[in-house]
C-alpha positions in Angstrom: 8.8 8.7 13.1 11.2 11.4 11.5 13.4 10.1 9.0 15.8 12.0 6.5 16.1 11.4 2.7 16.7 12.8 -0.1 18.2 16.0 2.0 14.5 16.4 3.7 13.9 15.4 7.2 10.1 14.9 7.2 7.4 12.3 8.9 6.9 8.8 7.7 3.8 10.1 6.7 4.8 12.5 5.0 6.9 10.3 2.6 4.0 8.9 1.6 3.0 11.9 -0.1 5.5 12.4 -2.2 5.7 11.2 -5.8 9.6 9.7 -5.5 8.6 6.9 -3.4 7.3 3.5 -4.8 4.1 2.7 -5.1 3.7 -0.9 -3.2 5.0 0.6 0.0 3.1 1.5 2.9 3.7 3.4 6.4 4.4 -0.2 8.2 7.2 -1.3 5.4 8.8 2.1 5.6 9.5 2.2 9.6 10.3 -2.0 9.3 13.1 -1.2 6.9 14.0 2.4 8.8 14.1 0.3 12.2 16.6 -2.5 10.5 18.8 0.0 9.2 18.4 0.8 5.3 19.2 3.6 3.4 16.0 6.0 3.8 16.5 6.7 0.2 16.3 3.1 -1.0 13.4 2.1 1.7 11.4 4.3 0.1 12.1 3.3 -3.2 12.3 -0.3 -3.2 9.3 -1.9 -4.4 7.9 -5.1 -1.7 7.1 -7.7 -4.3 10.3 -7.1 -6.6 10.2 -8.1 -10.0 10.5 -12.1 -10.4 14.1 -13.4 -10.5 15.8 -15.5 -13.6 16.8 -18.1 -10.8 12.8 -18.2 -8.9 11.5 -21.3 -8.7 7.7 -21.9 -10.1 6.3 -21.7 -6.3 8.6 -18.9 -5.9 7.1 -16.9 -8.6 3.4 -17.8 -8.2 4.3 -16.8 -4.2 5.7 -13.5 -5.5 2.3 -12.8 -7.8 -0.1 -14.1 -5.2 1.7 -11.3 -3.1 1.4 -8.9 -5.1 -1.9 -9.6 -5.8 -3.4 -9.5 -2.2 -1.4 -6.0 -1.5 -3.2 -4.5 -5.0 -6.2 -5.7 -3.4 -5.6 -4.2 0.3 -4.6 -1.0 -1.4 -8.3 -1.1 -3.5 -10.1 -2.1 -0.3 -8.6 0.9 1.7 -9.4 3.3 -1.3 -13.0 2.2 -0.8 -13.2 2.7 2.5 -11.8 5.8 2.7 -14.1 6.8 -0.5 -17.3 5.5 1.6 -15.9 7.0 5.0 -16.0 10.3 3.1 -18.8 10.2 1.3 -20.8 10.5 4.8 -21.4 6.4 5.2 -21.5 5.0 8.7 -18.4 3.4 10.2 -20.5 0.8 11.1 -22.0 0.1 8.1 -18.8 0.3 6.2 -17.5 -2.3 8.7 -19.8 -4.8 8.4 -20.4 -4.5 4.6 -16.2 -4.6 4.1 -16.1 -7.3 7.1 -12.9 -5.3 8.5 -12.4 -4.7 12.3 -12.1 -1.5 14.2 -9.0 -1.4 14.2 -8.5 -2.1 10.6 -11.0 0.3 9.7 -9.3 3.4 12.2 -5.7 2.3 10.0 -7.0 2.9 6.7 -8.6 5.9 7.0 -6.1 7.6 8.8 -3.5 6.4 6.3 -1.6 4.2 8.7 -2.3 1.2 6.3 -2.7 1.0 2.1 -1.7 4.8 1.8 0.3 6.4 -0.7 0.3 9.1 -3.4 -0.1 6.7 -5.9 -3.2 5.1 -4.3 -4.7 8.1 -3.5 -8.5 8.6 -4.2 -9.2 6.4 -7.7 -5.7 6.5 -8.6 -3.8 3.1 -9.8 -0.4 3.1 -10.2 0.1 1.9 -14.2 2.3 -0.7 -13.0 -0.8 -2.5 -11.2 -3.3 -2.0 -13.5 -2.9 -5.0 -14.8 -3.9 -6.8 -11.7 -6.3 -4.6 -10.6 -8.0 -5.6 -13.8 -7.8 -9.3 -13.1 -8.8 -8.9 -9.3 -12.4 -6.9 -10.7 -12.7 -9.8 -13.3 -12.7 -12.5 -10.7 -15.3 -10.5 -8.5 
């Protein structure tokens, strides 16, 4: 899908690459917010799990976190995979030790799914570090 921002008509996928876009967003939340009109500039700068609210409920903000948290942990999963897929590892084997589907498996390492600069081989974005370092404390 071809969108224009920032003066640059380019692939989705090729947004992802660049540094101006936010870090939570992936190829599926771009085209979503694309397809239902938004400003390319502010879909691909507009974080998924904003920032919680002064007016969020308790639920509302635990909701939010627990969001956040299971994209952080997508985004780690899909970094491994590719990093396994590349070092030589079976697609097979990587499947069955990740417990992810065909499917699932194709999406990530093409970068369909849990791609971005930011995310890109060991990268983490300093924003999530945070979380990532509670997600590797609980495993």
């Amino acid at each position: 899908m071809l969108i224009t921002a920032w003066g640059d008509e380019k692939d989705v996928m090729d947004f992802l690459d660049d540094v101006r876009i936010e870090a939570s967003l992936t190829r599926d939340v771009v085209v979503k917010r694309i397809k239902r009109g938004m400003v390319p500039e502010i879909a691909l700068t507009k974080g998924v799990c904003d920032e919680n609210r002064a007016g969020d409920t308790k639920a509302r903000r635990e909701a939010r976190d627990n969001k956040t948290a299971h994209r952080v942990s997508m985004f780690l999963l899909a970094q491994e995979v590719r990093r396994k897929y590349q070092s030589g590892v079976e697609q097979a084997d990587i499947m069955s030790r990740y417990q992810i589907s065909k499917s699932q498996f194709e999406k990530f390492i093409s970068g369909n799914e849990y791609y971005n600069i930011h995310w890109s081989g060991n990268n983490i974005p300093d924003k999530f570090k945070d979380i990532v370092k509670k997600i590797k404390e609980k495993n």
